[in-house]
py3Dmol code that shows the C-alpha trace and the ligand (Angstrom):
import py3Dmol

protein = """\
ATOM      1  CA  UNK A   1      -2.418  10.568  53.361  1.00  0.00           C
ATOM      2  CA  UNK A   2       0.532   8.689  54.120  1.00  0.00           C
ATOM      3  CA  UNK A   3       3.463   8.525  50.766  1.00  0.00           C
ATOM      4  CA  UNK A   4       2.932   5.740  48.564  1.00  0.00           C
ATOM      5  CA  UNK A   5       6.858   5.475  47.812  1.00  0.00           C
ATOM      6  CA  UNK A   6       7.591   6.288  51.478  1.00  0.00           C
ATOM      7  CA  UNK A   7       5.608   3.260  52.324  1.00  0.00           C
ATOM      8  CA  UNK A   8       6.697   0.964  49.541  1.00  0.00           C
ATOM      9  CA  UNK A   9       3.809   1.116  47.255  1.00  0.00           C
ATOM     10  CA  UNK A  10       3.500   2.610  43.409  1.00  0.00           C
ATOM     11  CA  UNK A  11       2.608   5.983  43.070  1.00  0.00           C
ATOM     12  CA  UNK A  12      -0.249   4.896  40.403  1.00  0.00           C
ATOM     13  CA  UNK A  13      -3.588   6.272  40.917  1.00  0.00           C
ATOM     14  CA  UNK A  14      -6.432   2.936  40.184  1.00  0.00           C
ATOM     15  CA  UNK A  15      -7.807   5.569  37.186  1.00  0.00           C
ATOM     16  CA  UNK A  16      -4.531   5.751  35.489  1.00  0.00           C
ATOM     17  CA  UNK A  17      -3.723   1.952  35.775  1.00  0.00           C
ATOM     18  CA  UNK A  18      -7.530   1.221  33.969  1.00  0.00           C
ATOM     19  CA  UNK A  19      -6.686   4.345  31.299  1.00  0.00           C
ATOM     20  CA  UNK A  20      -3.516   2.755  30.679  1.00  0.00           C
ATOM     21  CA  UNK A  21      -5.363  -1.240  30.306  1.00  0.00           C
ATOM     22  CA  UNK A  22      -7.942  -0.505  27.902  1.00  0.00           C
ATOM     23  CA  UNK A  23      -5.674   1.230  25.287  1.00  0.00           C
ATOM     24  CA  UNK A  24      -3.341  -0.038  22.816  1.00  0.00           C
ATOM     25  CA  UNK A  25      -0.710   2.095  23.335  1.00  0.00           C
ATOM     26  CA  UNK A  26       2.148   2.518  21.533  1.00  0.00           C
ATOM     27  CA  UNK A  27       5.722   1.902  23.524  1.00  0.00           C
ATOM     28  CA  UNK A  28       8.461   4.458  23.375  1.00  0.00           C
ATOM     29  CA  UNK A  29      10.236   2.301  21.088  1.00  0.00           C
ATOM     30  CA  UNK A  30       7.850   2.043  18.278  1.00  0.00           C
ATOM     31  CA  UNK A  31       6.842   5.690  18.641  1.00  0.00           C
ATOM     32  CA  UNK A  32      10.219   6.343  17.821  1.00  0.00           C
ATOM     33  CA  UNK A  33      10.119   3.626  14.831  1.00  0.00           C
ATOM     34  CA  UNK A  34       7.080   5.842  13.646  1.00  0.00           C
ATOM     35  CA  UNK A  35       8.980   9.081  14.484  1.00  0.00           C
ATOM     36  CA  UNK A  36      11.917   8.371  12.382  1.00  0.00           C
ATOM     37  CA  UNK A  37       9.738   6.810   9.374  1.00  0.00           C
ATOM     38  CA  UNK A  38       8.750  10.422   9.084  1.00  0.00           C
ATOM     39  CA  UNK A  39      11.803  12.052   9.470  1.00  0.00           C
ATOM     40  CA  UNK A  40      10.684  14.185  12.507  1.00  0.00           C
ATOM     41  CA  UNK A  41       8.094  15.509   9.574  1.00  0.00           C
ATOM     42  CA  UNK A  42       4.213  15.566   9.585  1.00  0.00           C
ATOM     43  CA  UNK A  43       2.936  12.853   7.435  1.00  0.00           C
ATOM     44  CA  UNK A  44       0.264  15.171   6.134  1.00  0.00           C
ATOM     45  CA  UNK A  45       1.608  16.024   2.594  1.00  0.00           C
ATOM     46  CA  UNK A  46       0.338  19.143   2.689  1.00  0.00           C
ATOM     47  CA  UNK A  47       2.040  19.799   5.752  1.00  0.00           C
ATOM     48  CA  UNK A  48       5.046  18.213   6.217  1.00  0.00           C
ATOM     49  CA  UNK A  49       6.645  20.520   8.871  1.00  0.00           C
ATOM     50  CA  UNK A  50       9.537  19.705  11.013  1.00  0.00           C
ATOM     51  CA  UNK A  51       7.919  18.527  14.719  1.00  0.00           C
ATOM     52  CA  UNK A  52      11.217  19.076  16.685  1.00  0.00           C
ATOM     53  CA  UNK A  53      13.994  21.457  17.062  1.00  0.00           C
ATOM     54  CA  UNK A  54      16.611  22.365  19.896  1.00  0.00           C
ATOM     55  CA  UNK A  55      15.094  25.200  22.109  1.00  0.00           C
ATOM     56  CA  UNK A  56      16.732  28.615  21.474  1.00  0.00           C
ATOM     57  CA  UNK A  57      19.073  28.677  24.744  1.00  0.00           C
ATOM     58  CA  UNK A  58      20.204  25.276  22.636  1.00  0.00           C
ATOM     59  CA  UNK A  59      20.145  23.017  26.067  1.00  0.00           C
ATOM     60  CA  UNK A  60      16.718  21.457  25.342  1.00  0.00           C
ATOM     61  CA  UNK A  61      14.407  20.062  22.774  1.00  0.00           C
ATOM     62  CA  UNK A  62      11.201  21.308  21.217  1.00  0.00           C
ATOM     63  CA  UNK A  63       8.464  18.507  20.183  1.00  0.00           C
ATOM     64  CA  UNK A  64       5.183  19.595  18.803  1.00  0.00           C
ATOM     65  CA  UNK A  65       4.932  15.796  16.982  1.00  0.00           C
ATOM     66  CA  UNK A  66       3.260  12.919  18.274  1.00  0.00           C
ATOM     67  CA  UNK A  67       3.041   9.308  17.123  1.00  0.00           C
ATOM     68  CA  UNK A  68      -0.893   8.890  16.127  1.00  0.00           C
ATOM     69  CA  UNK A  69      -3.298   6.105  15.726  1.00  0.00           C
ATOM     70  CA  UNK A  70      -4.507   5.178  12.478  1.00  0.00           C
ATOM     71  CA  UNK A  71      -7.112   3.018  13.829  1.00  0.00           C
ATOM     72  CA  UNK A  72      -7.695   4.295  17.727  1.00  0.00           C
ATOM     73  CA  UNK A  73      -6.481   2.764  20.556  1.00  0.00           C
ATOM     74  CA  UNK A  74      -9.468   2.154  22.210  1.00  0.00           C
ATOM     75  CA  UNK A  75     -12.765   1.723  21.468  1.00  0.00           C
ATOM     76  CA  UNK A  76     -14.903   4.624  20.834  1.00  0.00           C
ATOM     77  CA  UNK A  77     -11.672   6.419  18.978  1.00  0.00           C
ATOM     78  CA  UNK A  78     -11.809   7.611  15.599  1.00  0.00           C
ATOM     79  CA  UNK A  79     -11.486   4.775  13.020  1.00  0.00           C
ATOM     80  CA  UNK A  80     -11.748   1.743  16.045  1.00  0.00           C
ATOM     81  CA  UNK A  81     -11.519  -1.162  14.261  1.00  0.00           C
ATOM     82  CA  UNK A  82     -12.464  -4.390  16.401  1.00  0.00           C
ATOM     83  CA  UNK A  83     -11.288  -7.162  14.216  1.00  0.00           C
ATOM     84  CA  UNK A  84      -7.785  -5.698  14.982  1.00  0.00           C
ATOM     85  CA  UNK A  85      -5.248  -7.716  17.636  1.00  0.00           C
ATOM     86  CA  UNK A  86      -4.317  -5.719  19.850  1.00  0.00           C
ATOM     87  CA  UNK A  87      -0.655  -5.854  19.148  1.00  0.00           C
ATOM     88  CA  UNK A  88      -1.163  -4.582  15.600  1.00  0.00           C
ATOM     89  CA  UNK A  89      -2.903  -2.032  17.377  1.00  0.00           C
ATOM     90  CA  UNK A  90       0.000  -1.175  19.165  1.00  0.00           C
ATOM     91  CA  UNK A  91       2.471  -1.642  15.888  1.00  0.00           C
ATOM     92  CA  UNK A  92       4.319   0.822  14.258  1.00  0.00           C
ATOM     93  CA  UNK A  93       2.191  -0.119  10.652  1.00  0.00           C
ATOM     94  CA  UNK A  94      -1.061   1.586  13.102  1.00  0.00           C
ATOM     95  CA  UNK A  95       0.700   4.474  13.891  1.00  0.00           C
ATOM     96  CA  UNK A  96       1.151   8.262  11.987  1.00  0.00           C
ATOM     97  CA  UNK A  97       3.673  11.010  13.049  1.00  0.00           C
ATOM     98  CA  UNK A  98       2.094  13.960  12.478  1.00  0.00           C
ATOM     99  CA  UNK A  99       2.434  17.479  14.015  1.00  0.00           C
ATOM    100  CA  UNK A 100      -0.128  19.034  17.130  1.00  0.00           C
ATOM    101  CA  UNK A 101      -2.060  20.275  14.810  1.00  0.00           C
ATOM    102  CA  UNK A 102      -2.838  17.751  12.283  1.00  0.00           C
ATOM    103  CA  UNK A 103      -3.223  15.283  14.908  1.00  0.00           C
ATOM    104  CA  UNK A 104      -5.995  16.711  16.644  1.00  0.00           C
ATOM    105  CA  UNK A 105      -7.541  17.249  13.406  1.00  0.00           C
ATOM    106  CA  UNK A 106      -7.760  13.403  12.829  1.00  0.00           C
ATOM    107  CA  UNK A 107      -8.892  12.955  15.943  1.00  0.00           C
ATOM    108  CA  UNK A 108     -11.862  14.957  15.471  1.00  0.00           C
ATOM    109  CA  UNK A 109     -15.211  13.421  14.586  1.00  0.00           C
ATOM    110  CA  UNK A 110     -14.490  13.835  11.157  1.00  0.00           C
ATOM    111  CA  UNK A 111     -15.328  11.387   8.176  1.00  0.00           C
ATOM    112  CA  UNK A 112     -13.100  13.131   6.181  1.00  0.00           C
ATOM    113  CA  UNK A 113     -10.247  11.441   7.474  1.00  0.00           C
ATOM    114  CA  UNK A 114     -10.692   7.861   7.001  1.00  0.00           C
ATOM    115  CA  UNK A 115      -8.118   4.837   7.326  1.00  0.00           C
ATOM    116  CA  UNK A 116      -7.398   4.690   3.615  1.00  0.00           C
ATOM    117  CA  UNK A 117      -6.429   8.405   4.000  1.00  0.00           C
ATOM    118  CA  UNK A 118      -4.413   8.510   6.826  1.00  0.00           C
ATOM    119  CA  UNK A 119      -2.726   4.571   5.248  1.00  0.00           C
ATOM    120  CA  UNK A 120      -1.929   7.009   1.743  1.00  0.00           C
ATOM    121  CA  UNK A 121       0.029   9.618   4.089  1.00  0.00           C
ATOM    122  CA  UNK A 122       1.767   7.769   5.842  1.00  0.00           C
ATOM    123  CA  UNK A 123       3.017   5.768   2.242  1.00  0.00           C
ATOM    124  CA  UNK A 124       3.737   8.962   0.750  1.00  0.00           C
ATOM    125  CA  UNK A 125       5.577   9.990   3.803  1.00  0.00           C
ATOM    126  CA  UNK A 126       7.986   6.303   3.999  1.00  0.00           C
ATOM    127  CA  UNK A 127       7.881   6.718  -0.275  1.00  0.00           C
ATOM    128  CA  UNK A 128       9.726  10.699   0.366  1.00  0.00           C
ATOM    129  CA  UNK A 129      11.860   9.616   3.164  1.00  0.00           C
ATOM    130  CA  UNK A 130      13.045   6.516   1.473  1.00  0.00           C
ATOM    131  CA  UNK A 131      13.471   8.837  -1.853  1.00  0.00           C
ATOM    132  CA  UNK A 132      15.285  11.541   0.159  1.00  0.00           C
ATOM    133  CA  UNK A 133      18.131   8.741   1.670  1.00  0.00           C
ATOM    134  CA  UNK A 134      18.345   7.250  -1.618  1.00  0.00           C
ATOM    135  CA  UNK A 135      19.507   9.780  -3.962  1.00  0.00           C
ATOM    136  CA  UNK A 136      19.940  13.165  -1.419  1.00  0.00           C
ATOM    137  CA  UNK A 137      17.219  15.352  -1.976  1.00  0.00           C
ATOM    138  CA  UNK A 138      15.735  17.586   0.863  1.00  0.00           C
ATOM    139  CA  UNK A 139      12.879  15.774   2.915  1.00  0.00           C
ATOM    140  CA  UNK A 140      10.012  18.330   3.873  1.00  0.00           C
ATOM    141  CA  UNK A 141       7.259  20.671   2.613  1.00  0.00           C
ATOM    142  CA  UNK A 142       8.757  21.579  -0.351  1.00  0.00           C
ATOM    143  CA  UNK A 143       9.312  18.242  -1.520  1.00  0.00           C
ATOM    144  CA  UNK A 144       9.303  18.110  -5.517  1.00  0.00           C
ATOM    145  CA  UNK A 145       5.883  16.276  -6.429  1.00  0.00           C
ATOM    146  CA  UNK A 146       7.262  13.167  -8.790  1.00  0.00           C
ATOM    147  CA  UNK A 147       5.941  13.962 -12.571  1.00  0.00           C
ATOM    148  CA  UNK A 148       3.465  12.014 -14.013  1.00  0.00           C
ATOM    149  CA  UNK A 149       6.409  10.371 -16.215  1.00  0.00           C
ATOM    150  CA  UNK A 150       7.704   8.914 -12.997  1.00  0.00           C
ATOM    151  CA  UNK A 151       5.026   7.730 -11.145  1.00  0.00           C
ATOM    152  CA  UNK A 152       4.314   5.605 -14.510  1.00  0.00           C
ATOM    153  CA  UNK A 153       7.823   4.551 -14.367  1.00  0.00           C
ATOM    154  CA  UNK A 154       7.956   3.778 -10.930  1.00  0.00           C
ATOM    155  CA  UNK A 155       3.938   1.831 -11.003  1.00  0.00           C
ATOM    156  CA  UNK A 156       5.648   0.152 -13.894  1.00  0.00           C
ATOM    157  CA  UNK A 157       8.920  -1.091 -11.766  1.00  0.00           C
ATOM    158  CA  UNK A 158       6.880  -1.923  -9.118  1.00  0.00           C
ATOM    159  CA  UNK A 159       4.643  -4.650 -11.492  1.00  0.00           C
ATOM    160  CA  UNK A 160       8.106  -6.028 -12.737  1.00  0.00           C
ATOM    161  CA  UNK A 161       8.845  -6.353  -9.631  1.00  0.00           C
ATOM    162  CA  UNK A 162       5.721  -8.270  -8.130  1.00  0.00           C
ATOM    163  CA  UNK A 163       5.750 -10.314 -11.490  1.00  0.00           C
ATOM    164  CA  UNK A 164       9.141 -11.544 -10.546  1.00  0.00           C
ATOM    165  CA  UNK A 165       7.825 -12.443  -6.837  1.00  0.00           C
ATOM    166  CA  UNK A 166       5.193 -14.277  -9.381  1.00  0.00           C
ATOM    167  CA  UNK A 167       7.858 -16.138 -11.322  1.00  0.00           C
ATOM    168  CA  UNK A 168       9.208 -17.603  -7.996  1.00  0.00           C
ATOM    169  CA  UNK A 169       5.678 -19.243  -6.370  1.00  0.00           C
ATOM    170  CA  UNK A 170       4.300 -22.354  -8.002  1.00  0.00           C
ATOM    171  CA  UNK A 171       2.071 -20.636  -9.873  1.00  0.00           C
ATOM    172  CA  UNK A 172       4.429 -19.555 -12.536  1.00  0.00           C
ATOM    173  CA  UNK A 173       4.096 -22.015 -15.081  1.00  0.00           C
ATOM    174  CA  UNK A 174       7.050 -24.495 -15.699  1.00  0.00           C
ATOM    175  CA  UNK A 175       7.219 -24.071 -19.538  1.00  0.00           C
ATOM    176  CA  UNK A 176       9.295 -21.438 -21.290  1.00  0.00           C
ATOM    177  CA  UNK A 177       7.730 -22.039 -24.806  1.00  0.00           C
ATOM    178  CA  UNK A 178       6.085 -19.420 -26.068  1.00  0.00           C
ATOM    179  CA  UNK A 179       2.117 -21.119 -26.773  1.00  0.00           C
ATOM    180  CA  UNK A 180      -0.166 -20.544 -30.027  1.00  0.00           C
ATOM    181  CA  UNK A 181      -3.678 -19.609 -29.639  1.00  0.00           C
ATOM    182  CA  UNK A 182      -6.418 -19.678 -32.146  1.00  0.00           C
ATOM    183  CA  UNK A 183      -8.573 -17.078 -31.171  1.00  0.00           C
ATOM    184  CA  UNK A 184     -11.939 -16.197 -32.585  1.00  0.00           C
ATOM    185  CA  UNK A 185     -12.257 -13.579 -35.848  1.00  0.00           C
ATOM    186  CA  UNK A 186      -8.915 -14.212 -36.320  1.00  0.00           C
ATOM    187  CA  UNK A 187      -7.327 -16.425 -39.260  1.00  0.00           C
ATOM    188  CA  UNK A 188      -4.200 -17.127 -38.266  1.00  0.00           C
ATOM    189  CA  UNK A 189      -3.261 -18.854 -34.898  1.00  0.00           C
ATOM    190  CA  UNK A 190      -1.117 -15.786 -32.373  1.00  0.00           C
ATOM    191  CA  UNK A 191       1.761 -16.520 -30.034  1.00  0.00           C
ATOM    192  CA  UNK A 192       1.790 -14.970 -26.885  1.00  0.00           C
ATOM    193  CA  UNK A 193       4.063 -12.422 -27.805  1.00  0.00           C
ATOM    194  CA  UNK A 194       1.647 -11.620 -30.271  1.00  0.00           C
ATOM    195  CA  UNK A 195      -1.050 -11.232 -27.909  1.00  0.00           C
ATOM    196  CA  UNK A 196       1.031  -9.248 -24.934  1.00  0.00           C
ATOM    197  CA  UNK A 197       1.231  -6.811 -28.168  1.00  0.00           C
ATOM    198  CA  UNK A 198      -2.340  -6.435 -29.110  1.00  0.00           C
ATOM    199  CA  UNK A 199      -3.815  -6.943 -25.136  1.00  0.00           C
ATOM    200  CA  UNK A 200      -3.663  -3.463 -24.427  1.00  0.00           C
ATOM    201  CA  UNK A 201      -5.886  -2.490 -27.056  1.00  0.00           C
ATOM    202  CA  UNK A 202      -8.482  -5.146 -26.422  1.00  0.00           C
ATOM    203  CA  UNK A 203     -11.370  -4.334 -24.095  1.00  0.00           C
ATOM    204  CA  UNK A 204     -11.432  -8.032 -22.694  1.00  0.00           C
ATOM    205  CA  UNK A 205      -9.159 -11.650 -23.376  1.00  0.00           C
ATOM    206  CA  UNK A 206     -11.800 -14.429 -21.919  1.00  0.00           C
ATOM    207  CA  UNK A 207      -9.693 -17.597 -22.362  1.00  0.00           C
ATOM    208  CA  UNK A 208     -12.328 -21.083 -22.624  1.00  0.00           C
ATOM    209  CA  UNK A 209     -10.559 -24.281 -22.260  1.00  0.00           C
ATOM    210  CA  UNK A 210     -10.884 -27.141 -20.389  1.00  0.00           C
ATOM    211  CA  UNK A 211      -8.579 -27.654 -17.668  1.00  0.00           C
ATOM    212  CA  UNK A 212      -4.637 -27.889 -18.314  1.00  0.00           C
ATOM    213  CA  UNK A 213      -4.805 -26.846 -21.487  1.00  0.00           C
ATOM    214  CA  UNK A 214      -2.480 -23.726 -20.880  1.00  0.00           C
ATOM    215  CA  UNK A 215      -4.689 -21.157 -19.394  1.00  0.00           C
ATOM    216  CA  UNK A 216      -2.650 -19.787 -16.823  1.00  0.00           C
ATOM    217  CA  UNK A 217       0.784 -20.296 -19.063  1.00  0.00           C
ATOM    218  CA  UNK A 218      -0.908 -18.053 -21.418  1.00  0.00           C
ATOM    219  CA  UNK A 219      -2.050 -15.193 -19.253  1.00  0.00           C
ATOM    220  CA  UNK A 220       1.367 -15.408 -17.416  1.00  0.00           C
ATOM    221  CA  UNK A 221       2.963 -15.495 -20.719  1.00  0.00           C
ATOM    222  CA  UNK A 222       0.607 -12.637 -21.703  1.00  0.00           C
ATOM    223  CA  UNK A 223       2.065 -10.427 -18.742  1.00  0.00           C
ATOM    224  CA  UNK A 224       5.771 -10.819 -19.070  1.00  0.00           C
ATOM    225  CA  UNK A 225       5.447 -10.318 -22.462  1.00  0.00           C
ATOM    226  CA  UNK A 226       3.816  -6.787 -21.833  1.00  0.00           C
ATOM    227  CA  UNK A 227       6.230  -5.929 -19.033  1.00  0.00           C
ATOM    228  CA  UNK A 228       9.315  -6.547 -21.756  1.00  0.00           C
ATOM    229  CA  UNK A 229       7.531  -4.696 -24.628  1.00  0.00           C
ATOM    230  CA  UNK A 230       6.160  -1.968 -22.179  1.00  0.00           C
ATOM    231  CA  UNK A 231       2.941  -1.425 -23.832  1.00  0.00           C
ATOM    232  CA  UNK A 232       1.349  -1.165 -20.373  1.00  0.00           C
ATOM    233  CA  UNK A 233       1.598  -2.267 -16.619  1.00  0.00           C
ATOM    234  CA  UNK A 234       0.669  -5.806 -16.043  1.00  0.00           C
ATOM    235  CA  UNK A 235      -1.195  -6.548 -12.755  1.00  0.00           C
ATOM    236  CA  UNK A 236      -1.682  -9.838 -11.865  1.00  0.00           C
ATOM    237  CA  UNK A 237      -4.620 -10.582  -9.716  1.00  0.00           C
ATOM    238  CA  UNK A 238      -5.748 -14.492  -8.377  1.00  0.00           C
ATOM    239  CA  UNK A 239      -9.397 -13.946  -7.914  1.00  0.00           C
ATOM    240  CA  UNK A 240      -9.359 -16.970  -5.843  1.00  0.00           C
ATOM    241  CA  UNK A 241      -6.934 -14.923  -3.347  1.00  0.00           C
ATOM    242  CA  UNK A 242      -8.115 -11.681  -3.333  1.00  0.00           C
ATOM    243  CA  UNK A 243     -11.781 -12.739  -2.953  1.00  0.00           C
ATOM    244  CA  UNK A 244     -10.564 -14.408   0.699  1.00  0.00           C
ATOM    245  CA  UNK A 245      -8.405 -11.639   1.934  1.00  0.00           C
ATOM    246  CA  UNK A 246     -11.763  -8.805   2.114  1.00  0.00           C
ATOM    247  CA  UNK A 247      -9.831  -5.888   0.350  1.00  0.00           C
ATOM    248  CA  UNK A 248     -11.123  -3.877  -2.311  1.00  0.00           C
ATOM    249  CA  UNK A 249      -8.968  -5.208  -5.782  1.00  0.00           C
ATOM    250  CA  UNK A 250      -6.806  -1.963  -5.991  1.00  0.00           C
ATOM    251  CA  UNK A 251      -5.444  -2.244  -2.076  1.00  0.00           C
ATOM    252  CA  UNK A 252      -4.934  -5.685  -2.306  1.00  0.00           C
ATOM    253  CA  UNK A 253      -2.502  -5.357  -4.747  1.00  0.00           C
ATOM    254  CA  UNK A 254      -0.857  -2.228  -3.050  1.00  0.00           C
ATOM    255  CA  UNK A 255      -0.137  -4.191   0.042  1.00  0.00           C
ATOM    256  CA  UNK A 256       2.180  -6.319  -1.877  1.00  0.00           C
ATOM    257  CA  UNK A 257       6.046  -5.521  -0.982  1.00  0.00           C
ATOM    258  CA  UNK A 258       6.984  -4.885  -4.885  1.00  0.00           C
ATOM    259  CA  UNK A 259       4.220  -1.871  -4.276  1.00  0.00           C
ATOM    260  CA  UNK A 260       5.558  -0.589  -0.803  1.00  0.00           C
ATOM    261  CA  UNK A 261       6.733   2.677  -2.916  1.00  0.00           C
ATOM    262  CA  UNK A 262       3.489   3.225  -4.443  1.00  0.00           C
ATOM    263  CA  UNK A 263       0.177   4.663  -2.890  1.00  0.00           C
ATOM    264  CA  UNK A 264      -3.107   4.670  -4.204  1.00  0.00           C
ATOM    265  CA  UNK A 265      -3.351   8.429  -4.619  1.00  0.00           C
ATOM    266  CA  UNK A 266      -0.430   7.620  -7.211  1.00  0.00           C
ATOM    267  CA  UNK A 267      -1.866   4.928  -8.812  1.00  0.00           C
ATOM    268  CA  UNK A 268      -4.653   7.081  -9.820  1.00  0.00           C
ATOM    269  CA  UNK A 269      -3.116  10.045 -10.721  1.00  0.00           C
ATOM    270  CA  UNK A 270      -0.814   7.655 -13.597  1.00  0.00           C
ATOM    271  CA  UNK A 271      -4.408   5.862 -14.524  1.00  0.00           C
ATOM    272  CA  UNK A 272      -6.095   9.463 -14.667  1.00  0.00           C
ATOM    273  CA  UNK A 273      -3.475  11.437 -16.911  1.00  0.00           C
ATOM    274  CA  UNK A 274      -3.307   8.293 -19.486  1.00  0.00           C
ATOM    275  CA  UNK A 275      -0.104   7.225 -18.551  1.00  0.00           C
ATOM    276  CA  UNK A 276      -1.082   3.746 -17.492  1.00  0.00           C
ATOM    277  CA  UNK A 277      -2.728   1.156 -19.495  1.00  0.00           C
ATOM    278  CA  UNK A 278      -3.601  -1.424 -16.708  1.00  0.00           C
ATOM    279  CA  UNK A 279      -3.455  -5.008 -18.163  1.00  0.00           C
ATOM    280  CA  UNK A 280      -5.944  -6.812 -15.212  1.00  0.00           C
ATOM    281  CA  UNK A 281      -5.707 -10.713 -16.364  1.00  0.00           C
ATOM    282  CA  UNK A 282      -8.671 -11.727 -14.951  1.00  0.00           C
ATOM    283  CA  UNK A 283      -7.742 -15.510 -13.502  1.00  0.00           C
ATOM    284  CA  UNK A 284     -11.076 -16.562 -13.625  1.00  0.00           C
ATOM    285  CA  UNK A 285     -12.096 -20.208 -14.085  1.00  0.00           C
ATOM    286  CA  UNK A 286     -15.332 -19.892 -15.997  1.00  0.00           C
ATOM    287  CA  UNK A 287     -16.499 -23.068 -17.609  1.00  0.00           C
ATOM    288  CA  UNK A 288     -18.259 -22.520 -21.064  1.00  0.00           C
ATOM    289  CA  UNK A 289     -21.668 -22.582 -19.552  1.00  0.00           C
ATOM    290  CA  UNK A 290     -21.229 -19.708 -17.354  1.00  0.00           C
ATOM    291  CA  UNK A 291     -19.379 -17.428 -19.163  1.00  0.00           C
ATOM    292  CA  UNK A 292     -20.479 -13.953 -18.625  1.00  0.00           C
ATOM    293  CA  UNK A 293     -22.676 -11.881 -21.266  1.00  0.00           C
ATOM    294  CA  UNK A 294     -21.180  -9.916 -23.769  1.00  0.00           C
TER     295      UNK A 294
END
"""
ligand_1 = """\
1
ZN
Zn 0.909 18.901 10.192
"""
view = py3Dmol.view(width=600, height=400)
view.addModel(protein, "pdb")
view.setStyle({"model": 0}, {"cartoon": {"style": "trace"}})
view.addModel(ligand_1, "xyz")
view.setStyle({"model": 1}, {"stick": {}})
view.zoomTo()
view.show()
C-alpha cells in the first residue's frame, strides 16, 4: 500500500471523513469555552470532581473530563433534537463538562437524564463558578448549598432585575401616576400601591376594561409596587409571547438574562419551602364575554 503522505495525499480513512460529516462536533475552542465554564469540574452537582491534574512525575497532564452533548450530535444520540441548527449543535450553550464517568452515564439509554436535567447542571455549575470568582469561595464538591433565605433573595434580585429590562421596552407604560381602581366588594376606590399590597393575598386580579383604559399601567404598576414593598416576587409574563416561543411558562422565563443565575431546581425549592409568593400577572386580553368561570 503505497504512503498516503509519501505520495501527497491525506492520511484520512473515507470512514473517518463520513464519522466526522454527520456529527456536530464541538471544536477545540468551544470545548475549552465549556471546559472552563466548569472550572475543570463535573457539572453533575453531586459530583463535581476535578477532571484534570498534572501527572505525578509533574511533566504531563491527566484528563478524565470531556465536553458532552446536551442534545447529541448526531442523530440517533441521546436527547437528538432535529429542529436544532447545526451550529447550535455545535455551541458551547449544547455542551456539558462532565467527568468519564458521568458522561457515559448520560449517554446511556436512560430517560432519566433528560435535556431539562442536564440544562439545570450545567446552570448550577456557571451559577457556582460565577459565585466562586465573585466573592472567593472554593469551587467543587463541597460547595456550600445556598440557604433557602438566599435563593429567595437571589429569585427576588433576579425579578428586579428582568422588571427593569421591562421598564426599558415599549411596553412599560409612559405614565408615572399612580392609577385608582374601583374594584368589586370593595367601597372605596384602591391605588396601585394599594393593590401591589393586598395582590399577594388574593387568589386571582382579572382586570375588565375596554381597551386603553390602563390595563397594562395597572398590572405594571401592580409589579413594581410589589418588588419595592417585597411582599413577593413579581413575574411578568406576555401571554402573547410566551404562547409563540413553545416553552413551558416556568423556562421561558428562566431563559431571560436577569435569570441566568437561577435554575429551575432553585426556583422550586424557594416556591416549595414558602419562601416565594409568585405574583404571575396574567396579561390576558379577555373581553367581558369570555371571561373565564369562577
Ligand atoms: Zn462526575
Amino acid at each position: 500500500m503505497p504512503d498516503a503522505a509519501a505520495s501527497g495525499g491525506r492520511k484520512i480513512s473515507t470512514g473517518c471523513v463520513l464519522m466526522a460529516k454527520n456529527r456536530d462536533e464541538f471544536t477545540p475552542a468551544t470545548k475549552r469555552i465549556i471546559e472552563r465554564q466548569a472550572r475543570g469540574h463535573c457539572s453533575n452537582p453531586a459530583c463535581r470532581r476535578l477532571t484534570h491534574a498534572a501527572t505525578s512525575d509533574g511533566h504531563g497532564e491527566i484528563n478524565i473530563g470531556e465536553a458532552a452533548h446536551i442534545c447529541a450530535a448526531a442523530p440517533g444520540g441521546p436527547r437528538y433534537d432535529d429542529s436544532m441548527a447545526p451550529e447550535e449543535r455545535r455551541s458551547p450553550e449544547n455542551g456539558i463538562w462532565l467527568c468519564d464517568v458521568h458522561a457515559r452515564a448520560v449517554d446511556a439509554k436512560d430517560s432519566k437524564f433528560t435535556v431539562e436535567m442536564l440544562r439545570d447542571w450545567k446552570k448550577q455549575t456557571n451559577r457556582d463558578s460565577w459565585h466562586s470568582i465573585m466573592h472567593n469561595v472554593p469551587f467543587g464538591p463541597g460547595m456550600q448549598a445556598p440557604t433557602p433565605d438566599e435563593l429567595r433573595d437571589r429569585l427576588r434580585a433576579a425579578a428586579t432585575a428582568d422588571l427593569a429590562v421591562f421598564r426599558r421596552t415599549e411596553k412599560w407604560p409612559g405614565t408615572t401616576v399612580a392609577l385608582t381602581l374601583k374594584v368589586d366588594h370593595v367601597d372605596e376606590a384602591l391605588s396601585t400601591r394599594a393593590l401591589a399590597n393586598a395582590v399577594t393575598t388574593l387568589d386571582d386580579l382579572i382586570l375588565v376594561a375596554p381597551p386603553g383604559m390602563g390595563k397594562t399601567t395597572t398590572l405594571f404598576q401592580v409589579a413594581e409596587g410589589v418588588s419595592e414593598i417585597g411582599n413577593g416576587t413579581p413575574l411578568i409574563v406576555p401571554l402573547g409571547d410566551w404562547a409563540t416561543d413553545g416553552d413551558a411558562l416556568l423556562t421561558s422565563i428562566l431563559k431571560r438574562p436577569a435569570f441566568t443565575g437561577v435554575s429551575e431546581t432553585d426556583f422550586r425549592a424557594v416556591a416549595r419551602r414558602g419562601k416565594l409568593q409568585p405574583v404571575w400577572p396574567r396579561f390576558q386580553e379577555f373581553s367581558s364575554s369570555t371571561l373565564p368561570a369562577r
